[in-house]
C-alpha positions in Angstrom: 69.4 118.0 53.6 72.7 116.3 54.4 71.1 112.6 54.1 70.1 113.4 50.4 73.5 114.7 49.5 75.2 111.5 51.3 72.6 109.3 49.5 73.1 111.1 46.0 77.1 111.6 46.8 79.1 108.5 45.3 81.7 108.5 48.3 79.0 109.0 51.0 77.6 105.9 53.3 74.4 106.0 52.1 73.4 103.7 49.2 71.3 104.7 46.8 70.6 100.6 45.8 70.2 100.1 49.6 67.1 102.8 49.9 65.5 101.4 46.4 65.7 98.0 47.6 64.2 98.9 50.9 61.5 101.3 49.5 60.3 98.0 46.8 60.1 95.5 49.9 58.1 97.6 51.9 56.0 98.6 49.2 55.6 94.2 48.3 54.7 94.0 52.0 52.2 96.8 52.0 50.6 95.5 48.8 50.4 91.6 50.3 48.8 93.1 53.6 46.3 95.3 51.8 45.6 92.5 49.2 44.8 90.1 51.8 42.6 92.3 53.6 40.1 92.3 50.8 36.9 90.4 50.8 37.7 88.3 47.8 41.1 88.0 47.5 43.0 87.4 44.0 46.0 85.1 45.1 47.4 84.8 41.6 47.3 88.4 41.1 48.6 89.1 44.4 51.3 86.9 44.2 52.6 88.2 41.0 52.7 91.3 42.2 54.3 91.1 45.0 56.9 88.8 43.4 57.1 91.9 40.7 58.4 94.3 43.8 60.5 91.6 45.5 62.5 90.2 42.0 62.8 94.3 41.8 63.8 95.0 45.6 66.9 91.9 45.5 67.6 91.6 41.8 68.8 95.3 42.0 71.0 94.4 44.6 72.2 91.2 43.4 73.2 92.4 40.1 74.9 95.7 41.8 77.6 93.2 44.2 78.2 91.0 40.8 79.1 94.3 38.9 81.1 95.4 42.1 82.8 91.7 42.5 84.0 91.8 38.8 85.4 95.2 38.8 87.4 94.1 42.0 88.8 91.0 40.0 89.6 92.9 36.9 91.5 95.5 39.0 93.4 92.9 40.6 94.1 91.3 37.7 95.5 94.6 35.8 97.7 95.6 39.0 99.4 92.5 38.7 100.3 92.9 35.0 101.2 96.4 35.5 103.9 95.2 38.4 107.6 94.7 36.6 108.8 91.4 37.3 
């Protein structure tokens, strides 16, 4: 109960980006194990898949520290105007 408040919380430790990034890699690994493991197997089709829940399991993320990195730079930014000289 406490680990779903953390990860739902926006102070806690627990990142909600973190789980959903985790959750889509393992589910692009499952799907390339269980893919390959098929008597015929559908490399086109299995690669765009998988690419489908890696672009989803890093872009997340990627796009989450960009957001992060400019909010830090415009706060800097406005702190230094707001200083009297």
């Amino acid at each position: 109960m406490r680990f779903l408040k953390d990860l739902l919380s926006e102070s806690g430790r627990v990142s909600m980006m973190r789980l959903m990034s985790l959750l889509s890699l393992l589910a692009s690994i499952a799907i390339a194990i269980i893919g390959l493991n098929k008597p015929i197997v559908d490399y086109s089709g299995l690669s765009l898949l998988c690419g489908a829940f890696l672009s989803a399991a890093f872009g997340g993320k990627i796009a989450q520290k960009s957001i992060e990195a400019k909010g830090i730079k415009v706060q800097e930014s406005s702190d230094t105007i707001d200083k009297p000289l």
